[in-house]
N, C-alpha and C positions, 0 to 999 in steps of 0.2 A: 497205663499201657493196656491195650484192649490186642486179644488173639483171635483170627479168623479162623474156626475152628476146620471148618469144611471149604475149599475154593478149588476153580481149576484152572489155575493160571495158565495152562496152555491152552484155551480156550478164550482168553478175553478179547473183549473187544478194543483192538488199540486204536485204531483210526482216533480217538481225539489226544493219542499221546503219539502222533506220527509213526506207529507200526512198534513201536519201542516200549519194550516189556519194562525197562529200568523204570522210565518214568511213570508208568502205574504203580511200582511196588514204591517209589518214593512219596509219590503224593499219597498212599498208605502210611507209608513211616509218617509222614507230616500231619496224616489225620488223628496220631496216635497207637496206629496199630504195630504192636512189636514184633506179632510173630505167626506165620501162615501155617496151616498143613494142606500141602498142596497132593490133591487126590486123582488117586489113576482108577480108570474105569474101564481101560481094555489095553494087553498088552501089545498090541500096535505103536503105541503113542508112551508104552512105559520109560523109554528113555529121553521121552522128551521130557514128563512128567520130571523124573530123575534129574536129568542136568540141570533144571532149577533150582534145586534143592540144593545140588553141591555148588552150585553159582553165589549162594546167597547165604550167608551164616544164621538167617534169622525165618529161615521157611526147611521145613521137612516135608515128609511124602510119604503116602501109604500107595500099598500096592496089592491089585486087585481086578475084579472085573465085574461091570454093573450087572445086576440081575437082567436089565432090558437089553444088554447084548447081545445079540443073534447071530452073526455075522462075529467072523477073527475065531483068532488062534481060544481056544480052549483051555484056561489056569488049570492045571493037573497040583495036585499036592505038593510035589518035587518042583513045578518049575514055582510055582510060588513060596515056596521054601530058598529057594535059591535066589530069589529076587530082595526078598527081605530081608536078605543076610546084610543089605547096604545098612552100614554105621548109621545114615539119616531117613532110613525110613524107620516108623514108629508106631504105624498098626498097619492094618490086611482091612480090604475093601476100596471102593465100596461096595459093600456086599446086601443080599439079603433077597426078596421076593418081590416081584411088581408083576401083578394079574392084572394092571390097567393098560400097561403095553405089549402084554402078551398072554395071548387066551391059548382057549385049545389047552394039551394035554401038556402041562409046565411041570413033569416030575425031572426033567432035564435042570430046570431052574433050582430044583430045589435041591437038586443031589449037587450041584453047583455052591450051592449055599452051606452045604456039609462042608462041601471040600475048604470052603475060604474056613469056617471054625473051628477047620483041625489043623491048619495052618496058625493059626493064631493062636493054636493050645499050646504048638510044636513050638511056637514063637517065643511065647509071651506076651505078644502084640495086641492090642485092643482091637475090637474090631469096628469097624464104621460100618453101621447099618442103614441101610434104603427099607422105609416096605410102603407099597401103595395097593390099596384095594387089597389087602393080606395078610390083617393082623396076629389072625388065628395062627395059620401057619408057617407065620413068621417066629411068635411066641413059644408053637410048642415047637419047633426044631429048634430051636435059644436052647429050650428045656432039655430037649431029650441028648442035645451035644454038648449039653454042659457048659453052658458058654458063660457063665457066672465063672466061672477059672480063669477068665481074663475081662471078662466085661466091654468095655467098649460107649460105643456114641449109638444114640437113633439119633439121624439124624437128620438137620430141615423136620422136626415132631409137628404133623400135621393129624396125627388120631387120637383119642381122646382121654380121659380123665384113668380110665379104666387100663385101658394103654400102655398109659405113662407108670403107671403104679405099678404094674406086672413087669415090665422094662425096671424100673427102681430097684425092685426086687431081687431080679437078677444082674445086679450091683453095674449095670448101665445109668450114664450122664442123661439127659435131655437136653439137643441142641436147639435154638431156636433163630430160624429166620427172616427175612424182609416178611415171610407170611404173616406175622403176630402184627405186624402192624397196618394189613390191610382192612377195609372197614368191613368186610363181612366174615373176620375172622373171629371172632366174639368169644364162640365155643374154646380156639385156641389160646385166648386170653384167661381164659377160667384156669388152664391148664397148667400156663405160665404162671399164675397167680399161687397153686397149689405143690408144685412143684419144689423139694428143699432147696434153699439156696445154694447149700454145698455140692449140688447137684445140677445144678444150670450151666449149660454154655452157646456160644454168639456164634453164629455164624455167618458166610453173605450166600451160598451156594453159588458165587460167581461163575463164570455171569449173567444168571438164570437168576429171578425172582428178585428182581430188587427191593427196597423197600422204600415206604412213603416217605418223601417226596417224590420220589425216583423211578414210582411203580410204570411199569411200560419201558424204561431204556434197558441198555445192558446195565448189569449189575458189576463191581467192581472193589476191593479188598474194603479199601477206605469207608465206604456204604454199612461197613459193620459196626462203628461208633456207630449209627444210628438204630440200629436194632437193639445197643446196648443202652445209648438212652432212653429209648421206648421201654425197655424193660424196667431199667431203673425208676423212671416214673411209674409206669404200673404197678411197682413194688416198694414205691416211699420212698425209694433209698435215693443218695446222691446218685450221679455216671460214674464218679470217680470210686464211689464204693462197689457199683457192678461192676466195674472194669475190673477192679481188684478181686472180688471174689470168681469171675469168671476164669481171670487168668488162673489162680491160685487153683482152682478146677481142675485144669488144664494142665497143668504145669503135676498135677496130682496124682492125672491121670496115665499121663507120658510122662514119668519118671528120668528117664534117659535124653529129653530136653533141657537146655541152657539156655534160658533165655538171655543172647547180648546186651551189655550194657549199655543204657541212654544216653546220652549226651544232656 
């Protein structure tokens, strides 16, 4: 059993499953995947996000709004406190800083990024972190909020060595994407390589970024056995022992998950 850490299933691309969400999340289960967290990024779309989640016994949901949102309603402390009160949602985000989609004067962004990790302190809830071009102060607002209190995902970890260790630190996972197995990911490889195991998890960031074979199409649940076995060979190990320990991650770190049993 392999978990899709990060996807956004209301975003996929159905056209080769004839418009019909079932049939993606099956040919998932048939790839071996047991269990989604399916991620909201603006609350416009939060109840679409949502009714997946209670559709399905084997996907939950975070609730949140992307750093690169510009545009929509505004997450206030209170309404995302109120949101995550749902039984099946199990962290806050995607949250965090991204100065590559938006320049200019980003303290809006980042008082934004306050608010998602005092939600998740309020919570308990882990938090799913985005940062692009914004390590630093991505970092030190982790630091100065405390956010070692609940911890959480970086996740899709496309920064480096240095990065990932200061995220460790502060008792965050490291997710990895279709990106680790692109050919000019190299650097990311180093990274995945150095990273503890008990500390790894798969993700597809569906339907964004798929990985090789697949790089260029939409990306899709099932698509994350393959990032699991590219891991697993970069790391010696069987698929079936990453799968194992990634779930076991997972499962470690969202606490209030049951994963359904297999058939």
């Amino acid at each position: 059993m392999i978990v899709d850490s990060h996807c956004h299933l209301d975003r996929l691309e159905l056209t080769p499953y004839g418009g019909d969400l079932s049939r993606a999340l099956d040919a998932a289960r048939a790839a071996g995947i047991g269990a989604m967290l399916n991620i909201n990024i603006d609350l416009e779309h939060e109840a679409d996000v949502r009714s997946i989640a209670e559709a399905h016994p084997d996907i939950w949901f975070s609730v949140g709004v992307h750093p690169a949102e510009m545009e929509g309603e505004e997450p206030t402390l209170e309404r995302l406190l109120a949101l995550a009160a749902h039984p099946k949602c199990i962290a806050i985000g995607e949250t965090g800083l991204d100065y590559h989609w938006c320049t200019g004067d980003t303290e809006w962004q980042r008082e934004r990024f306050r608010t998602h990790i005092r939600a998740a302190k309020a919570t308990g809830k882990p938090l799913i972190i985005h940062t692009r071009e914004s390590r630093e102060d991505t970092l030190r607002i982790l630091g100065e909020e405390n956010a070692q209190q609940v911890g959480g995902i970086m996740h899709c970890f496309t920064e480096d060595r240095a990065t990932a260790e200061a995220a460790l630190a502060l008792g965050f996972y490291i997710s990895f994407s279709g990106i680790v197995t692109f050919r000019n990911a190299e650097e990311l490889r180093q990274v995945a390589l150095a990273t503890p195991l008990d500390r790894i998890l798969v993700e597809t960031d569906s339907p964004y970024l798929a990985p090789v074979p697949y790089r260029g199409k939409p990306n899709e649940p099932r698509y994350v056995a393959d990032v699991c076995a590219f891991l697993a060979k970069l790391r010696g190990i069987s698929t079936e022992e990453m799968a194992r320990i990634t779930t076991e991650n997972f499962c470690r770190l969202f606490p209030a998950v049951r994963l359904p049993a297999r058939a």
